[in-house]
C-alpha positions as CSV (number, residue, x, y, z in Angstrom):
1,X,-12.7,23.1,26.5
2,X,-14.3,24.9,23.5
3,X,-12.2,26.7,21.0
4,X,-13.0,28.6,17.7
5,X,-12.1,27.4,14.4
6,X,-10.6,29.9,12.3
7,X,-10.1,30.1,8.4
8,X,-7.2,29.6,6.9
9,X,-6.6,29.3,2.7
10,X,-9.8,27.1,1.9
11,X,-9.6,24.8,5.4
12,X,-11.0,25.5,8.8
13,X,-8.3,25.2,11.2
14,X,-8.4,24.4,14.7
15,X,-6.4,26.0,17.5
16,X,-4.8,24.2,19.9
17,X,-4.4,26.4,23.3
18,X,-0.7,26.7,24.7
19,X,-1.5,24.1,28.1
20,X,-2.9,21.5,26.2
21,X,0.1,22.0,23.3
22,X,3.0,21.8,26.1
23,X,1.2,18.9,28.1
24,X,1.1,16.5,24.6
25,X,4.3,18.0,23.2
26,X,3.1,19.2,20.4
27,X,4.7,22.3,18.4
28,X,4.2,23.7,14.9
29,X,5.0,21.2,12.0
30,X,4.3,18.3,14.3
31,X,2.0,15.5,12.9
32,X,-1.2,14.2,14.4
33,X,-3.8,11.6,13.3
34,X,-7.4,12.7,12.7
35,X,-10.7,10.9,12.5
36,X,-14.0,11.7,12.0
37,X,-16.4,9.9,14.5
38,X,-20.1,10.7,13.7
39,X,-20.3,14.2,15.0
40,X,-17.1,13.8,16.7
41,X,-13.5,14.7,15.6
42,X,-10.4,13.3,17.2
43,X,-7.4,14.5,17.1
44,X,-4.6,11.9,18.7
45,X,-0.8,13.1,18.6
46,X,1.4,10.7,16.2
47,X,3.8,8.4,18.0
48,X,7.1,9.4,17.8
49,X,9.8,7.2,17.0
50,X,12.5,7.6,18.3
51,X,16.0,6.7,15.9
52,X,18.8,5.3,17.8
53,X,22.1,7.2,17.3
54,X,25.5,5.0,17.7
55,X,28.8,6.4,18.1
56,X,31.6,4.6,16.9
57,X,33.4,4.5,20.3
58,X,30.6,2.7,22.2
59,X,30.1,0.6,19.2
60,X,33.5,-0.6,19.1
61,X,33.6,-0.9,23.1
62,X,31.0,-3.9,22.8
63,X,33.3,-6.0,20.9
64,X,35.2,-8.2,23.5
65,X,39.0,-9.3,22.5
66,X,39.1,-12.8,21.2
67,X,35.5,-13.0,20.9
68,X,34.7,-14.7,17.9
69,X,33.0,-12.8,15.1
70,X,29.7,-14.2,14.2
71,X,28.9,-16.4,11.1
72,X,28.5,-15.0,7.8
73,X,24.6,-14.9,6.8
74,X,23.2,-17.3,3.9
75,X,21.4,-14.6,1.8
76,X,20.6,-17.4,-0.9
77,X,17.9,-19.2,1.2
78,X,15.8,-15.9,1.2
79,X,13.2,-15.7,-1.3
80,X,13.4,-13.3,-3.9
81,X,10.3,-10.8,-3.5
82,X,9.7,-11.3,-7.3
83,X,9.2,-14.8,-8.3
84,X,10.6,-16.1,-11.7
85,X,6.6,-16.7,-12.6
86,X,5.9,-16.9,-16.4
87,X,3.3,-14.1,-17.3
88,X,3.6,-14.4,-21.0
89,X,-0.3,-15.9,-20.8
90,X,-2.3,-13.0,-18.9
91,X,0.6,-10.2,-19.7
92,X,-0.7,-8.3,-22.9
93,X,1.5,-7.7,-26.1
94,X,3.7,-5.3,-27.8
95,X,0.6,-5.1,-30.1
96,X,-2.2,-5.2,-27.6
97,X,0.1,-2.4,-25.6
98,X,0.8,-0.2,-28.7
99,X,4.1,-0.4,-28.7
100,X,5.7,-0.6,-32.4
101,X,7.9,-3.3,-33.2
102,X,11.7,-2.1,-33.7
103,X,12.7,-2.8,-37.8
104,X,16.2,-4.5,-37.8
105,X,18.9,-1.8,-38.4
106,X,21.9,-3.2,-40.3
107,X,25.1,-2.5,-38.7
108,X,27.3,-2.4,-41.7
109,X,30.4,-4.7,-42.1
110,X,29.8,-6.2,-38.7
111,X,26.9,-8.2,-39.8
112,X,28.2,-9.2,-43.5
113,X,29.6,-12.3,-43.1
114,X,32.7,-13.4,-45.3
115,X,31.6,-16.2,-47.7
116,X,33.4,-19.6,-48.1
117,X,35.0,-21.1,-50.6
């Protein structure tokens, strides 16, 4: 099927007719994925995912009486995503970074100490 392109702001826009819009399910706002392939353009609707929705009811319905709940996870075997790797060798400096270093501010009585005797 040809169809015109038609301007609109600084793109070129395509137009989609109504039987081919209602046959893919596609309405305004709806997301598609374009590529270019040599002098071709394809245009392939986005797959929707779909988000289950639980009600507390049915939720609760599942849950037999006497069953016994299942065992608590072990979160500590899981590796944290950030290792505790030591950087200091490639990471640059305050210095190197620009960032001045902070002058000690004295705090008053708090860091006189009392002297012995």
């Amino acid at each position: 099927m040809k169809t015109k392109l038609a301007k609109w702001g600084n793109s070129i826009a395509v137009r989609v007719p109504k039987p081919f819009a209602e046959e893919l399910g596609l309405r305004p706002g709806a997301t598609v994925e374009m590529q270019r392939e040599g002098t071709r353009l394809a245009i392939e609707t986005a797959p929707r995912r779909k988000v289950p929705v639980y009600r507390l009811d049915d939720l609760l319905a599942r849950i037999k009486p006497g069953e016994a709940a299942p065992p608590p996870e072990d979160w500590s075997v899981i590796e944290p995503p950030w290792p505790n790797d030591d950087w200091s060798d490639i990471a640059p400096t305050d210095e190197e970074m620009g960032i001045p270093r902070r002058k000690r501010v004295s705090r008053g009585r708090a860091d006189r100490r009392p002297k012995r005797t």
